[in-house]
C-alpha positions in Angstrom: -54.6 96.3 19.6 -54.2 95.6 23.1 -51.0 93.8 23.7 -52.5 90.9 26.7 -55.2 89.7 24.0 -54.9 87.4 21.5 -54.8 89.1 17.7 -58.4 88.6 16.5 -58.9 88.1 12.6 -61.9 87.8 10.6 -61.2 85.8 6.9 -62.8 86.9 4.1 -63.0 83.4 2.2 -61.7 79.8 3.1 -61.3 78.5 -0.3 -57.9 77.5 -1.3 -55.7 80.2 0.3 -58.1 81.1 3.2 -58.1 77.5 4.1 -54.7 76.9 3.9 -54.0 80.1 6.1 -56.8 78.4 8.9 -54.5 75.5 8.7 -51.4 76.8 9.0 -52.1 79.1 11.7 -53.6 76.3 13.6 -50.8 74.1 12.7 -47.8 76.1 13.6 -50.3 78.6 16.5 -47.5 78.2 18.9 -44.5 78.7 16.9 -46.4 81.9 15.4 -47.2 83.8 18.5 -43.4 83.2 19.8 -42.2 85.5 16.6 -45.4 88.0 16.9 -45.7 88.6 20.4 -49.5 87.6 20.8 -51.8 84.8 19.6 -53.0 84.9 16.1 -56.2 83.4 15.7 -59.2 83.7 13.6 -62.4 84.5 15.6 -65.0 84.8 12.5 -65.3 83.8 8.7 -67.3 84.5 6.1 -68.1 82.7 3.2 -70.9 81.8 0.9 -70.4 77.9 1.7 -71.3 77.8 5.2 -71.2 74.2 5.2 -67.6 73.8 3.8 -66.5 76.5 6.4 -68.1 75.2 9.3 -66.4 71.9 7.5 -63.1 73.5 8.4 -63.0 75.3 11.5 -65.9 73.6 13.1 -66.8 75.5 16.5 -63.6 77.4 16.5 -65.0 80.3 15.0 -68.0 82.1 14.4 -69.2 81.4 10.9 -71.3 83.8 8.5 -72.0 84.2 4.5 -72.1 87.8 4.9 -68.5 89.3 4.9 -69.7 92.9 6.0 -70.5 91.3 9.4 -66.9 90.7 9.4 -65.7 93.7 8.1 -68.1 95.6 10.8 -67.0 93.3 13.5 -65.6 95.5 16.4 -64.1 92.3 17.9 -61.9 91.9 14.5 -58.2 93.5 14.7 -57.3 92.5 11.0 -59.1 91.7 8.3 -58.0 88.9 6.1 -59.2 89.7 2.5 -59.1 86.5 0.0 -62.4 86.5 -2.1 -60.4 88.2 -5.3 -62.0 89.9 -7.8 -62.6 93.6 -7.7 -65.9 94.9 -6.9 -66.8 93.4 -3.3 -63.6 93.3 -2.5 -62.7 96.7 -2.9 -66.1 97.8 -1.1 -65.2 95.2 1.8 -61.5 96.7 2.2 -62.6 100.2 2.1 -65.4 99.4 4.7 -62.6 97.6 7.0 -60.2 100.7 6.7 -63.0 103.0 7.6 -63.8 101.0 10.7 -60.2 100.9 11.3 -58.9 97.8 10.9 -55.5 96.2 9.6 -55.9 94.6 6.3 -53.8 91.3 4.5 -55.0 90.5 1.0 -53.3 88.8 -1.1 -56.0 90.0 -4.3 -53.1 91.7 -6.5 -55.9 92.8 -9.1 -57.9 94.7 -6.7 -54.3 96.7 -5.4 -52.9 96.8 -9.3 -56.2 99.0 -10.5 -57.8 100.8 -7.0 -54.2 100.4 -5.0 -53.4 104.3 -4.6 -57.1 105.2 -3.2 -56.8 102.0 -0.9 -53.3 103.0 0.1 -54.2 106.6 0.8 -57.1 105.6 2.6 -55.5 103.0 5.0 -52.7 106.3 5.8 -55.2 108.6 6.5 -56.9 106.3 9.3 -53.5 104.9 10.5 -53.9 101.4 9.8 -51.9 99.0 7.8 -52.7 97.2 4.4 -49.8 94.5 3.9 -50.0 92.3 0.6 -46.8 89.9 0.3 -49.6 87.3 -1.0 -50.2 89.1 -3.9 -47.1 88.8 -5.8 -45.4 85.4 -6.2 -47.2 83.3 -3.8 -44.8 82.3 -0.8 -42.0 83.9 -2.5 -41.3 87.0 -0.2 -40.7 90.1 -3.3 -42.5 92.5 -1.3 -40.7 92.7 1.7 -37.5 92.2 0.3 -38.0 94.9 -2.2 -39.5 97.2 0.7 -37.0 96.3 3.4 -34.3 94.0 2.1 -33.3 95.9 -0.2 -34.1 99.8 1.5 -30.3 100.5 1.1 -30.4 100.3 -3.3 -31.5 102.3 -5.8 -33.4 99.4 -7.9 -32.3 99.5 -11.7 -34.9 96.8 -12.5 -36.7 93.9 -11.5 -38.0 90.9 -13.9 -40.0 88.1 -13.0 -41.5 84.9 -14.1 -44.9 85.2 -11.8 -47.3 83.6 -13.4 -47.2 79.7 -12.6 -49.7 78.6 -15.3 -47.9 80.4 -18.4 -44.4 79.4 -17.0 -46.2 75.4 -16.9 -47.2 75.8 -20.2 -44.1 77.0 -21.8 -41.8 74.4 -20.0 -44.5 71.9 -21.6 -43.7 73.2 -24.7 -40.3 73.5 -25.1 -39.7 69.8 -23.2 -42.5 68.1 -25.6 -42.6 69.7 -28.9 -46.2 70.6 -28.8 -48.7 73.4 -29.7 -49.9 76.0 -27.2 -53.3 74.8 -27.6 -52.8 71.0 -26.9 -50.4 72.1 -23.3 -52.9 74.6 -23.0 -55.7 71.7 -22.6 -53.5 69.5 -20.4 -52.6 72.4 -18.0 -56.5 72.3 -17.5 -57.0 68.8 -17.2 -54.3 69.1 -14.2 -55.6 72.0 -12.7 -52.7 74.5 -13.4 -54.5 76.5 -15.4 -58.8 77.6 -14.7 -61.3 76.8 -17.3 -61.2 80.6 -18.7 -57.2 80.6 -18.5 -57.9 84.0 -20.2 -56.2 86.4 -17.3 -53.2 83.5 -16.9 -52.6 83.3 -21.1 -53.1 87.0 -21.9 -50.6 88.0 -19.6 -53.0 89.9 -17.0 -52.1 88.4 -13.4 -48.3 89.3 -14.5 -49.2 92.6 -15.3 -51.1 93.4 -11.9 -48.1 92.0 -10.3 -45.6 93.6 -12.3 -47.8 97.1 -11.6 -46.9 96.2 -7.8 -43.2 95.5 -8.5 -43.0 98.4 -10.2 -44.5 100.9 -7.4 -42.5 99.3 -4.8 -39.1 99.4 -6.6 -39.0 103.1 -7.5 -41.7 104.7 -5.8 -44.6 105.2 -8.1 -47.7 105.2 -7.8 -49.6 101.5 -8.5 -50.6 102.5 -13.0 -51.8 99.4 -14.3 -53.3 101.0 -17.2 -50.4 102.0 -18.8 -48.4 98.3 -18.6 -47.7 96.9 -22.3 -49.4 93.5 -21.6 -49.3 90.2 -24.3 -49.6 86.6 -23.4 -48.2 83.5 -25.0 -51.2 82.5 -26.9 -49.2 83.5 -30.2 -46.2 81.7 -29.4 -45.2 78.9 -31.9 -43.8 75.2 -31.0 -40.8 76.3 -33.5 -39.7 79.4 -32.2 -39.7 77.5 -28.9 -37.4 75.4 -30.6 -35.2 78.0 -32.7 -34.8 80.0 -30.0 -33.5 76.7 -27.5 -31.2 76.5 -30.5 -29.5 79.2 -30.4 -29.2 78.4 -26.0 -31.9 80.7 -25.3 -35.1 79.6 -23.3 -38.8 81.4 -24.0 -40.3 82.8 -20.3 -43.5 85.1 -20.1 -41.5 88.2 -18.1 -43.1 91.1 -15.9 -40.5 93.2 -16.3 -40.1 97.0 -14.4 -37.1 99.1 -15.5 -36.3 102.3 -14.4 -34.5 104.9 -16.7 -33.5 108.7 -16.6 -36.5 109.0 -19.2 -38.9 107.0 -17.4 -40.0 103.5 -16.5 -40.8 100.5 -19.1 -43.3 98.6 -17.2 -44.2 94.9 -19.8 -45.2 91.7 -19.6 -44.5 89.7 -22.8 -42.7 86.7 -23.8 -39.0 86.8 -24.1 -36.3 84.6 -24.8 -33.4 84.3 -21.8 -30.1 83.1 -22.1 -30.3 79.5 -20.8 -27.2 79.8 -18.7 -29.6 82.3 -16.8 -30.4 80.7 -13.2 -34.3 82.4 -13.8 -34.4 80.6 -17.4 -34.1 77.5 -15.6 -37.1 78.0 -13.7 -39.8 75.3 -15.3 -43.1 74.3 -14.2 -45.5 76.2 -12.1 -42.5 78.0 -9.9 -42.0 81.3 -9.6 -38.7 83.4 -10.0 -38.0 87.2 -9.2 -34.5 89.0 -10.7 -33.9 92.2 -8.8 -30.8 94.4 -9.9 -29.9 96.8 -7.4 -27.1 99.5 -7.3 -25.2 98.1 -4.2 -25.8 94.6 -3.8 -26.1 93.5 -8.0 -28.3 90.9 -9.2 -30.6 88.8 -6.4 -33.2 85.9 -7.3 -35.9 85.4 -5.3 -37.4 81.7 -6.5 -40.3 79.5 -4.8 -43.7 78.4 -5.2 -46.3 81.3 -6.9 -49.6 79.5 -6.1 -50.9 76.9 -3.9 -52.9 77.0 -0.6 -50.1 76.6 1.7 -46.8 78.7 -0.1 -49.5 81.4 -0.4 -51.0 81.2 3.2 -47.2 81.3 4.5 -47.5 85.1 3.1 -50.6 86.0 4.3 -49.5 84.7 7.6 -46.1 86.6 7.3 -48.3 89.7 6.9 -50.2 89.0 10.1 -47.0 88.6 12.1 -45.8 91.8 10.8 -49.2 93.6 11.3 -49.1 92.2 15.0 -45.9 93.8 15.8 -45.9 97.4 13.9 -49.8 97.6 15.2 -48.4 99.7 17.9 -45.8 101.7 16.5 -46.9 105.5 15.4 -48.4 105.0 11.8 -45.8 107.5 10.6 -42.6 105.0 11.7 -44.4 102.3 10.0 -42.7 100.7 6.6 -44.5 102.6 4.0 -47.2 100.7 1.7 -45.1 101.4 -1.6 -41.7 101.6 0.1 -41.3 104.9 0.0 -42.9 107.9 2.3 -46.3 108.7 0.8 -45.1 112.1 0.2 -42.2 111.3 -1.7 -43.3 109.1 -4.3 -42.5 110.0 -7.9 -44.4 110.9 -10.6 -42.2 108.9 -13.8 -44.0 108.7 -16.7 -44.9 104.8 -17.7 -42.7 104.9 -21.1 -44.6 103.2 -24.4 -43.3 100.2 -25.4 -42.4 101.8 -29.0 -39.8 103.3 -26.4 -38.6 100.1 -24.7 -34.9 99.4 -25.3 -34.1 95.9 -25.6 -33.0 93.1 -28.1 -35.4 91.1 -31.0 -35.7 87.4 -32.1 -36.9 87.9 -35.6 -38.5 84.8 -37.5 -38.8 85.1 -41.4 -39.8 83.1 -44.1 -38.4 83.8 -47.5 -37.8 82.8 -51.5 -34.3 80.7 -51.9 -32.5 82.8 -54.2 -29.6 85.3 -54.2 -29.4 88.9 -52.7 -32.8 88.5 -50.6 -30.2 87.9 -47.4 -28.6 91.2 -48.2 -31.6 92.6 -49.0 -32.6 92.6 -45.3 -29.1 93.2 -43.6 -29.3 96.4 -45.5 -32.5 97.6 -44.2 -31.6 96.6 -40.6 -28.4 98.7 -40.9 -30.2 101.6 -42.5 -32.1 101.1 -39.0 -29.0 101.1 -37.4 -29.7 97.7 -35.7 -27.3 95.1 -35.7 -27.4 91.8 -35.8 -26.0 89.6 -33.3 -26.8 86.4 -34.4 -28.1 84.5 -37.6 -29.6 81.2 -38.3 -31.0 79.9 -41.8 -33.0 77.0 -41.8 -34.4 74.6 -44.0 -38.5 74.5 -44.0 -39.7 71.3 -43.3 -41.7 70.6 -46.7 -39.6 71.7 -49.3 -41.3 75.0 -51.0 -38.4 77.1 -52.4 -38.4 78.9 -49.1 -36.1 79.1 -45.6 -36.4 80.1 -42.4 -33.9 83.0 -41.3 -33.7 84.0 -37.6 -31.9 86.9 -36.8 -31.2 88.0 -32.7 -30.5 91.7 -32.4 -28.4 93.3 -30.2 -30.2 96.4 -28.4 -32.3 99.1 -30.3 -35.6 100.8 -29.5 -39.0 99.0 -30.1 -40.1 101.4 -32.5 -36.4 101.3 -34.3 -37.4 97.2 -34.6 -41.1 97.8 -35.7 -39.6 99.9 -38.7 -37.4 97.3 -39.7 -39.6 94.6 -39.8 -42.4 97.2 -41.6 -40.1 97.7 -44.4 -39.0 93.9 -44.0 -42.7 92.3 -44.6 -43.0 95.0 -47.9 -40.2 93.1 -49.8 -41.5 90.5 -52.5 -39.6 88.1 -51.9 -40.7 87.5 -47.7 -43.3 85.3 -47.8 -45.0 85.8 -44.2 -45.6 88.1 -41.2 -42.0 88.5 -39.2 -42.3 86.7 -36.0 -40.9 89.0 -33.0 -40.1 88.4 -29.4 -38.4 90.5 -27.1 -35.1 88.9 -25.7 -34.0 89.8 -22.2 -30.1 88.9 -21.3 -30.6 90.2 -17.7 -27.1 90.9 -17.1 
């Protein structure tokens, strides 16, 4: 980039992010170009509303609904990737890199499953792909984790980011109701799309816990092997059990990196509510990082949204501006680490996960069927931290027992509960969920 002219960037998309980025950086042009050195501005977009984007920008800009006019644009210095999805827009990014141009996306699907080839790519033709966007919104995990926090050896990281679950569960627990009725309400507001599926099933956590995970220890981006559930399982009274007992339910990412591996998951998970991140409700996002040197850190803002998200992509920009001229190898590696060095742990199953249970059971009201199931936990060799026995609400010669485990192996827990269920006298399917005490 030549360091007279202004920073040219061509904007794949001006819906809700790639409008809010065209706002901000018109908004705050001045303030911008102090802290990067140059003008930032946007010299073309692409999009397949023409008439919205010329809406927008009006004659600022050159306007097209073909993107590989952008991407081909020798007058572009960065390309600004926010269409999503993963075909087009990993044909559109390779293209740019080719050509050799910076890239900011904030698409955290298309980096979770083609991130490594991208990466290696963009390294072989010296040019920069930066993606704070894609994880957390506005909330800056990326560069915190890459830079911040260069000077630790992460132990772990766990994160509520996914807005639309963390909505739906703070509905829940605050009103009582079922999944399906906040689920319906999260739509009618707009915090959730019309097919929630990738929100609910725990699948946008999972790309960004993928991301976490690479950037934290140095691993390549392995989506495929991330345990993955969503909340559509979760009951109103476990919610309510577990709140209880002064725990709260979250949906976590969680990365954790052990001698034997790393557990990368996304499930639900009940937190201690004296935790700061279990007090994290709504649509926000919250990121718990444990480091060797400097402990625990929370990094907590707004996951979604066109302007916290834009503040990211525009973040990027500034920091493409400024390393555009440094030699490519002085540059702050993609994943953290130096391409050369990164590790190859093996992603552990979740039968190998090490952490404590919530376990929901419903059984006959009648002598020994309590020590019936303490003696098949111990023969487990789990114990039992905590148990609660509750009254159903219909009378039916049955109660409730909730038990919280202290910390076994998953497969140790699925045993348990195996031989648990076989007994005559448990009258349903044991309800588990993970618990997390993020200490």
């Amino acid at each position: 980039m030549n360091s007279i002219h202004p920073v040219n960037v061509g904007l794949l998309g001006i819906g809700t992010v790639g409008g809010g980025a065209y706002t901000v950086l018109a908004r705050n042009a001045e303030e911008i170009a102090r802290r990067a050195g140059r003008p930032i501005k946007v010299s073309i977009v692409a999009d397949r509303d023409i008439k919205r984007a010329r809406s927008l920008v009006g004659c600022s800009c050159q306007v097209t609904d073909d993107p590989f006019v952008v991407v081909g644009d020798p007058a572009v210095d960065v390309v600004v990737e926010l269409i999503g999805g993963y075909t087009a827009a990993r044909e559109l990014v390779m293209r740019a890199i080719e050509n050799g141009k910076h890239v900011v996306t904030a698409n955290k699907a298309l980096l979770a499953l083609y991130g490594n080839e991208i990466f290696a790519a963009a390294q072989q033709k010296g040019v920069i792909v930066a993606f704070e966007a894609a994880v957390a919104g506005g909330v800056p995990i990326i560069k915190a984790l890459r830079e911040g926090l260069a000077a630790n050896r992460i132990e772990w990281a766990a994160g509520i980011i996914n807005g639309t679950t963390n909505f739906i569960l703070s509905e829940m627990r605050e009103k009582g109701l079922p999944f399906a009725e906040v689920l319906s309400e999260a739509q009618r507001l707009g915090y959730a799309e019309a097919d929630p599926t990738f929100d609910i099933e725990g699948i946008d956590a999972a790309h960004k816990a993928t991301l976490i995970a690479a950037i934290a220890f140095g691993i390549p981006v392995q989506f495929d092997k991330a345990h993955v559930e969503g909340i559509t399982k979760l009951e109103a009274i476990d919610i309510r059990y577990a709140g209880q007992l002064g725990y709260r339910i979250k949906l976590l990412g969680i990365a954790k990196c052990r001698q034997d591996g790393v557990e990368l998951r996304v499930h639900p998970a009940l937190v201690p509510e004296k935790r700061l991140i279990a007090n994290v409700e709504g649509a926000m996002n919250a990121v718990l990082v444990k480091g060797d040197a400097i402990g625990l850190t929370l990094y907590y803002g707004k996951g979604a949204g066109a302007e916290p998200t834009a503040s990211a992509v525009i973040a990027d920009l500034v920091d493409v501006t400024r390393a555009a001229t440094i030699d490519p190898d002085n540059r702050v590696p993609h994943l953290a680490f130096q391409a050369d060095q990164l590790r190859d742990l093996v992603i552990l199953p979740i039968e190998e996960a090490e952490t404590a249970f919530y376990l929901r059971l419903t059984v006959e009201d009648k002598p020994g069927v309590l020590a019936d199931i303490t003696r098949i936990m111990a023969n487990e060799e789990i114990s039992i931290d905590a148990m609660l026995q509750k009254e159903p609400e219909e009378d039916e010669g049955t109660a409730d027992i909730i038990m919280l485990t202290h910390v076994c192996r998953e497969k140790q827990a699925n045993a348990a509960i195996g031989r648990i269920e076989a007994l005559s006298s448990v009258r349903n399917s044991v309800t588990k969920i993970r618990l997390e005490n993020l200490q």
